[in-house]
N, C-alpha and C positions, 0 to 999 in steps of 0.2 A: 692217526686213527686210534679210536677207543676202544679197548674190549669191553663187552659185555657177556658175561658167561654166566648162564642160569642152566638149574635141572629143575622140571617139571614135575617130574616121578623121583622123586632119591629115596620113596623110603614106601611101609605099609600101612602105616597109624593112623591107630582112628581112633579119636577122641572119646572118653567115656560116655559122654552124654547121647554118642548117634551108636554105639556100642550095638544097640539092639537089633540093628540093620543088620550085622552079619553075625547072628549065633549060628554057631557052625558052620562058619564061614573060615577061619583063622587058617587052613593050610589054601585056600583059595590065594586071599590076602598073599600068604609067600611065595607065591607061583608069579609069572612074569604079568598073568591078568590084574596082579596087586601094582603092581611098581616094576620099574626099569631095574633090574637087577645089574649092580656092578657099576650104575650110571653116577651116583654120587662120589664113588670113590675114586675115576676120573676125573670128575667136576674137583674136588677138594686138590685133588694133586694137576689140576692145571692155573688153581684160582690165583696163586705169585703172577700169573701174566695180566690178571684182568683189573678193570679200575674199576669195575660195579660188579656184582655179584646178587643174586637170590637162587635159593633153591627152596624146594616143598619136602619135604619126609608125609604129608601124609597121604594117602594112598588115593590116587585115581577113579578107585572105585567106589570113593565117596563121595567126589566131584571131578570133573574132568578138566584140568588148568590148562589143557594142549588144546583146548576145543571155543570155539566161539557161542557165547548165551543162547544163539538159538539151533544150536548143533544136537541131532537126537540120543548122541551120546554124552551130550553135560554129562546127565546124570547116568547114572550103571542099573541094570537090572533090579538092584537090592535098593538105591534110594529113590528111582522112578516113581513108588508108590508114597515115597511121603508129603506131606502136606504143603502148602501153596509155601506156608509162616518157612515151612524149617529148611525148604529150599531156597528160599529168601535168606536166610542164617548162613547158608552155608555159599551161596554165593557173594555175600557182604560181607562175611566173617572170616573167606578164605579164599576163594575164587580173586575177587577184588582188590583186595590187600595185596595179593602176589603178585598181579597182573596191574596196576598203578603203581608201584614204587619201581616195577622195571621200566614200567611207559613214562613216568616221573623222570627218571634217569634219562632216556634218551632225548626228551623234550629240551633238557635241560642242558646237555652238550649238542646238540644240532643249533640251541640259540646261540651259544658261544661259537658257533661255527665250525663244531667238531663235526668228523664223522665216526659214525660207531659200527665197530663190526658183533653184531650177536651170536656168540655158538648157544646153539643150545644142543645138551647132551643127553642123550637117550642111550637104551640098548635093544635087543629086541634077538627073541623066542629065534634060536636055530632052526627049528620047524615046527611051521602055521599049517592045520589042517592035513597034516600028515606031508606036506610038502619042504623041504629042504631049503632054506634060501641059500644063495648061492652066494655071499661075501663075506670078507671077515669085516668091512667097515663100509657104511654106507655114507659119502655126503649130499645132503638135501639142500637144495638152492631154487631159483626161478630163472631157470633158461632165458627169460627175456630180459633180465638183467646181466649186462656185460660184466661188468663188476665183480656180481656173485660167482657166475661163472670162472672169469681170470682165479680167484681166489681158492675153488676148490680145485680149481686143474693144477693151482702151485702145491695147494697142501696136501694132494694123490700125490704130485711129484718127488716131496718131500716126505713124505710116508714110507714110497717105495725107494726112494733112495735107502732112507733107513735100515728099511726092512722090504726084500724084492720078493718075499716068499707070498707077501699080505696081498689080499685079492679087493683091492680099491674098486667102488662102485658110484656112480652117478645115479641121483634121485633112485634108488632103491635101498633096502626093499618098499618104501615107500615115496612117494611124489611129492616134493619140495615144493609144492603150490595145492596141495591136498588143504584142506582145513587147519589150520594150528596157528599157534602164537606170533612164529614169525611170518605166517600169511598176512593175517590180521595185522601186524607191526607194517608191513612192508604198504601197505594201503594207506596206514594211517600217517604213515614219515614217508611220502614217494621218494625226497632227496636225502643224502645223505644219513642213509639207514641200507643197511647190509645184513640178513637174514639166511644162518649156515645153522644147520641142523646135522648133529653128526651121532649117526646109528652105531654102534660097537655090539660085534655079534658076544651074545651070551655065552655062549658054548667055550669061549675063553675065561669066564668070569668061575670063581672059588670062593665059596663063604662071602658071597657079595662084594668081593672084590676081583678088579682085574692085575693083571701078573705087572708087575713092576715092568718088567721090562717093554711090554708095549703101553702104559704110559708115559715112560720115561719117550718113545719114539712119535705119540702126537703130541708131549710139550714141545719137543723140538722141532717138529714142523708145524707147529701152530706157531712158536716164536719164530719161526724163520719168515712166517706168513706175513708176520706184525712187523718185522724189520727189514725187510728189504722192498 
């Protein structure tokens, strides 16, 4: 089995040229509404296990890499209003690129007869709307794939061995068949494509990174995932 680990969101940047979309916008941008806080520095210290790798640094709120072309959040509030041309720039210039050298990669070990397992790593806002979520790590899958399933019940298992203190969650705080990348992945490769999205609550995360010590505990149940 192959890994495949990408981040979505690793970062806030916005290119000079679309600059003018958020004047006064830049402490927006460093809020969790900009990017996945914490989610890249996971991603970098898990990438020794993966044979493909992509991630984004620029910011969500300039285009939405986690959403499908006809999703009302492609775009964000601040680039909804720009023109047909520069939305077109920005889904061929960024959108596309990111989202075809990972669909490139899979195409290209399922014809060799691989199967590939995808994380994709996110993080996500300790409280939405004044409400609390309740885990310290979330994994996202599609319940009607057996597969998906067997693999995050081993890598909860593997977590909490680690560490029993951590409060393991299935499909929250969001729905592992909601709209996103490895939705869209999982349609488009029905066989041998595996589709795990894994949530890491912010509220552990420091100057955009998370504590050594709990990534040091999902490299090791992610490896443990990949070899036995």
């Amino acid at each position: 089995m192959k890994l495949l680990l990408t981040c979505e969101h690793g970062g806030a940047y916005i290119p000079n040229r679309f600059e003018s979309y958020f004047i006064n916008e830049k402490t927006t941008l460093q809020t969790h509404r900009g990017f996945d806080i914490g989610a890249l520095d996971v991603f970098k210290y898990l990438k020794p296990l993966a044979s493909f790798s992509n991630f984004s640094e620029t910011s969500r709120l300039l285009i939405e890499l986690n959403r499908s072309l006809h999703h009302k959040d492609l775009f964000s509030e601040y680039t909804k209003t720009a023109s047909n041309e520069t939305k077109q720039r920005l889904i061929s210039g960024y959108y596309l690129i990111y989202r075809n050298a990972v669909e490139g990669y899979i195409k290209k070990q399922i014809d060799k007869g691989e199967t590939v397992l995808h994380l994709s790593v996110h993080s996500f806002t300790p409280i939405l709307n004044g409400i609390e979520r309740q885990t310290d790590i979330g994994l996202l899958y599609d319940s009607a794939k057996s597969e998906e399933k067997a693999i995050c019940k081993q890598f909860s298992t593997e977590l909490l061995r680690l560490n029993p203190k951590l409060k393991v969650r299935y499909n929250y705080p969001y729905l592992g068949t909601a709209d996103g990348f490895t939705t869209y992945l999982r349609k488009h490769f029905p066989d041998n494509y595996l589709g795990i999205e894994i949530e890491i609550n912010q509220k552990f995360a420091s100057k955009n990174a998370m504590p050594p010590v709990l990534k040091h505990q999902i490299y090791d149940a992610l490896k443990a995932c990949l070899t036995n």
